[in-house]
C-alpha positions in Angstrom: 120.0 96.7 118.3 118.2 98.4 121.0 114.5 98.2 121.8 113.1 101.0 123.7 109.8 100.3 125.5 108.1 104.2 125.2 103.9 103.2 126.4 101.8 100.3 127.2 100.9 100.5 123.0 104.2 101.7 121.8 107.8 100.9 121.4 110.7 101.9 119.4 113.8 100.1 117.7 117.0 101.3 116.7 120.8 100.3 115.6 119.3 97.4 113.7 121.5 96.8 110.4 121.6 94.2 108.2 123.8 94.5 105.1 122.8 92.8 100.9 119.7 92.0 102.3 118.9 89.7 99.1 122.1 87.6 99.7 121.4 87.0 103.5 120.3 83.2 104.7 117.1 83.8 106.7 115.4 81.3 109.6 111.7 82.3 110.3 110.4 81.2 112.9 107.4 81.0 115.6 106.7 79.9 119.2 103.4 79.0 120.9 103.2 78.8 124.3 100.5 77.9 126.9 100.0 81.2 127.0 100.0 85.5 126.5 102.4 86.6 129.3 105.4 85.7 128.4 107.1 86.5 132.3 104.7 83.4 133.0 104.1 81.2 130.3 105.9 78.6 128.3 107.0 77.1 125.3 105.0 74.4 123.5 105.6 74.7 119.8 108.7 75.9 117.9 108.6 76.3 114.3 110.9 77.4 111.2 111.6 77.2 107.8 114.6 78.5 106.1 114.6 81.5 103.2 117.7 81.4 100.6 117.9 82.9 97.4 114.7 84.7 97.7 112.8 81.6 98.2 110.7 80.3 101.2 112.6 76.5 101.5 109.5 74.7 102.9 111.5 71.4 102.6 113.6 72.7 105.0 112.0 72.5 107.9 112.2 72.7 111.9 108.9 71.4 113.8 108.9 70.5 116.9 106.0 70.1 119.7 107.5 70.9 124.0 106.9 69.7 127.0 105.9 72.7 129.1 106.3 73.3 132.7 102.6 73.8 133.0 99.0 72.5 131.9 97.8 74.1 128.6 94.5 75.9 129.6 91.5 75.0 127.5 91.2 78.3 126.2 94.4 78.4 124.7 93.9 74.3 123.8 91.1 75.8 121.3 93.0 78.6 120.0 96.3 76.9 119.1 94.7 73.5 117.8 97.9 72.3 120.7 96.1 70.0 123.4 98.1 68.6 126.4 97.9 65.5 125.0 100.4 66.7 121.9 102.9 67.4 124.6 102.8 65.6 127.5 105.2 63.0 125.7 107.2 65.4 123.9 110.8 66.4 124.5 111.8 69.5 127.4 113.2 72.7 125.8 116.7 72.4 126.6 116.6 69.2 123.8 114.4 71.2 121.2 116.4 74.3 122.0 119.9 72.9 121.1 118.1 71.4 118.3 117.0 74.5 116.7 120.1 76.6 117.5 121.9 74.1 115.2 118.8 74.5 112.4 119.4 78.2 112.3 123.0 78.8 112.6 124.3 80.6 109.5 120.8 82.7 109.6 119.4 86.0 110.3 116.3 85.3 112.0 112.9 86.4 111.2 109.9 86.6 113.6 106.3 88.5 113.3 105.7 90.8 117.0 109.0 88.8 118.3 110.6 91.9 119.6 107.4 91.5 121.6 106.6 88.0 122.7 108.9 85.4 120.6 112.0 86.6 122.0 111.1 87.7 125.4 109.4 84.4 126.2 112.5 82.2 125.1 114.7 84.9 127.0 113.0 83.6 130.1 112.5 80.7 129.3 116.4 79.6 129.2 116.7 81.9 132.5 114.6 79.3 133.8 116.6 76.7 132.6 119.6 77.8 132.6 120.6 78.1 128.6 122.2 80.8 126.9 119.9 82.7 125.1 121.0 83.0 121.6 122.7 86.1 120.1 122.1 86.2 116.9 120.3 89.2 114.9 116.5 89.2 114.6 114.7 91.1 111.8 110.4 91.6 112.9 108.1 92.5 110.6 105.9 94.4 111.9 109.3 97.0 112.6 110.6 96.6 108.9 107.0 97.4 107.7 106.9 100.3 109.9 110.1 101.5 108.7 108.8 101.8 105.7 105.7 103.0 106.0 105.9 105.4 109.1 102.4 106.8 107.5 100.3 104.1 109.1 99.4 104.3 113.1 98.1 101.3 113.4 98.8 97.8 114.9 100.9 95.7 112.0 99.1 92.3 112.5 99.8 89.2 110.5 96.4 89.4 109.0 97.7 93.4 108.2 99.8 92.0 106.0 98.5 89.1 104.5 95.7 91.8 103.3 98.1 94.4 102.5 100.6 92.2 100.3 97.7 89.9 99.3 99.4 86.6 101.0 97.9 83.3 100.4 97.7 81.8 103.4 94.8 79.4 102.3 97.2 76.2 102.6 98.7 76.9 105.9 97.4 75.7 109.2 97.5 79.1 111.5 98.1 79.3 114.9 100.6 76.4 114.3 104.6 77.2 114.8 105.7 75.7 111.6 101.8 77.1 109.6 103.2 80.4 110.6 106.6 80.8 110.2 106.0 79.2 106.1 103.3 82.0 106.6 105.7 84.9 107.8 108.4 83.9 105.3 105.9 84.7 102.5 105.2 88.3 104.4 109.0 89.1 104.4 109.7 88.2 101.0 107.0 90.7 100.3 108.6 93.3 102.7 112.0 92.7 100.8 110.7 92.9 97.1 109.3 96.2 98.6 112.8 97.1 100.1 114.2 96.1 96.3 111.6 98.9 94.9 112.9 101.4 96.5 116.4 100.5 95.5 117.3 99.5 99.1 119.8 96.9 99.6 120.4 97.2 103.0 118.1 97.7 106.3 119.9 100.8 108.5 117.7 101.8 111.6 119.8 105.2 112.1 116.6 106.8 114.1 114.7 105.2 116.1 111.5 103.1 114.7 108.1 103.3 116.3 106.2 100.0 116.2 102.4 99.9 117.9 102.5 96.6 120.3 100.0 94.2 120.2 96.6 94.4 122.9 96.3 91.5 125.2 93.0 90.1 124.3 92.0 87.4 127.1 90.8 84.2 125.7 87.8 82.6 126.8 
């Protein structure tokens, strides 16, 4: 897979394939961090749930709070619901991170605007530390609902979807690593019953995919 960074708002994905999509073992999962930039910020939430045979497993579960590198500003305190007292007694990455690299193995991984922030802040995050970053294929929502619906210029955002496929996401806690990645699962089974309507059983990017990035909104 190859991710090619076209504008500040737009990128584009490509050689992304994924074979008997319905058969595939899936690991969602989330981050949270202390903060936006993920050259800067770090890890203090990892979350994932596992998705076999079309269901979202929430009994099996990976949860996990992290001892970042840095103070979690107030701002970001309020917004996550994560206070520096969750994690000043919690375990450092490299523990959590082996952790969930045995959780997922067998999987194809699932994020929501990974391509963007998930993946890039673990990336540095084990350049920091010294870990291999994982190699293991990631499917993102907000490309597979592009791919299907090249029709809509817009930014795919988790609430996008949860209105577009009419998602509950009344009993999840949101802006919480484990909250969201039960609440992404739900979004990609959507995406794949829509895959299934249109008699697609695999996921080929042949040409390139053009996804709208996120905007940066500072938090006050």
């Amino acid at each position: 897979m190859e991710i090619r960074y076209l504008s500040a708002v737009e990128y584009a994905v490509s050689g992304l394939a994924v074979n008997e999509i319905m058969k595939q073992r899936y690991c969602v999962f989330d981050l949270e961090s202390t903060g936006i930039h993920y050259e800067t910020e770090h890890i203090t939430q990892v979350g994932a749930v596992i998705i076999e045979n079309g269901i979202v497993q929430e009994s099996q579960t990976f949860n996990s709070y992290v001892q970042p590198l840095k103070p979690i500003p107030e701002a970001v305190e309020r917004f996550t619901g994560i206070y520096n007292t969750n994690v000043e007694r919690a375990p450092r990455l490299n523990e959590v991170y082996s952790r969930f690299i045995e959780f997922m193995k067998d999987c194809v991984l699932v994020t929501h605007a990974g391509y963007e922030f998930d993946l890039p802040l673990l990336r540095a995050e084990c350049n920091r530390l010294g870990l291999p970053m994982m190699n293991i294929c990631c499917l993102d929502t907000k490309a597979l609902f592009s791919y299907l619906h090249p029709e809509i210029d817009c930014i795919i955002s988790t609430d996008y979807l949860i209105e577009y496929y009419k998602v509950n996401d009344k009993d999840l806690k949101r802006h919480d690593a484990l909250g969201d990645s039960i609440l992404i699962g739900r979004i990609f089974l959507s995406l794949l019953e829509e895959f299934q309507a249109r008699s697609l059983r695999d996921i080929h990017f042949k040409e390139e995919v053009v996804v709208k990035r996120f905007q940066i909104t500072p938090l006050v």
